[in-house]
KOLNU-183218 format. One record per residue (C-alpha): x, y, z. Coordinates in steps of 0.2 Angstrom, whole numbers, plus 5000, padded with zeros to 4 digits. Layout:
BEGIN
XYZ
...
***
This chain:
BEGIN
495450064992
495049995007
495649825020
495149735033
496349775050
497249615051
498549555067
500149515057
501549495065
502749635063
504249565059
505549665048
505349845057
505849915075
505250075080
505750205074
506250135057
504550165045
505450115029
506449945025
507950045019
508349925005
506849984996
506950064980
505850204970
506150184953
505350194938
504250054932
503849974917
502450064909
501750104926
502850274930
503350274946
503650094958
504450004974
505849884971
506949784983
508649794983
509049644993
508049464995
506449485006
505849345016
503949305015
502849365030
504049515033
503549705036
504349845025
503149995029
502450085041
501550215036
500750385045
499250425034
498350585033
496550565038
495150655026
493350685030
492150605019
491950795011
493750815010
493950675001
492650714988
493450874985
495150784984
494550644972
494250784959
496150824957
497550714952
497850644970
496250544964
497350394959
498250404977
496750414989
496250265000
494450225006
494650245027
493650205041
492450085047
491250125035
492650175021
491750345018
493150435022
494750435015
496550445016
498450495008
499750355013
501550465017
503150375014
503250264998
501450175001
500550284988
501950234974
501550034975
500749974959
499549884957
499249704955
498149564954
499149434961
500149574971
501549494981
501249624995
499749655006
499149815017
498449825033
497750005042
497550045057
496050175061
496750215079
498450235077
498150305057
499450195051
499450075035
500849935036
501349845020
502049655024
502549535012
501649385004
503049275000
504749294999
505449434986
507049424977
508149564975
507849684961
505849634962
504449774960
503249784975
501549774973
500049774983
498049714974
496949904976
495449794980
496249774996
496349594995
497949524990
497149404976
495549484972
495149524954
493849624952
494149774939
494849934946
494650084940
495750094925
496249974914
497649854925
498449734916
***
């Protein structure tokens, strides 16, 4: 996976708070494990700040042969090398027309997850693995 840095506005979370703490993990139709919201969320709004953990480009070769596979993220410039999201960012299902997006930052080695549009209470989470929030091109298993 990879994306574009972007300058959102970070509106949502002060430092030191990483998490919205009305998110939820629970489990997710079909999909094991997702994030939910426990309250309204207003479009526009930042529920994560995540520290990532960098791999090399050899690194993550090795690592895309175990089951962390489905949980590495394309990193860098180039997107050769690779990364594991901390805090709930590698437990966002995917989605097509996902109604979160994700935005990393290479200096810092930090991904933020902001809201599209506003989220009601109760709603999954989800962000598109393609990076873009509306881009449809196949991933890499069957997503429905």
């Amino acid at each position: 996976m990879a994306a574009a840095i972007s300058s959102q506005p970070r509106i949502g979370l002060s430092s030191p708070d990483m998490i919205l703490p009305i998110l939820i993990v629970a489990p997710s139709d079909k999909r094991g494990r997702g994030v939910f919201t426990g309250e309204k969320i207003a479009a526009r709004t930042v529920i994560e700040i995540s520290p990532v953990l960098v791999l090399s480009e050899k690194d993550r070769k090795l690592v895309e042969k175990t089951r962390l596979f489905d949980y590495v993220f394309e990193w860098g410039d180039k997107s050769k090398k690779g990364c594991i999201a901390l805090g709930y960012l590698s437990l966002y299902n995917h989605a097509y027309d996902a109604n979160c997006d994700y935005e990393m930052d290479f200096d810092a080695q930090l991904m933020t997850i902001t809201t599209l549009r506003s989220i009601k209470k109760g709603e999954e989470l989800f962000i598109n693995y393609n990076a873009v929030s509306d881009d449809v091109t196949p991933i890499w298993f069957d997503a429905r």
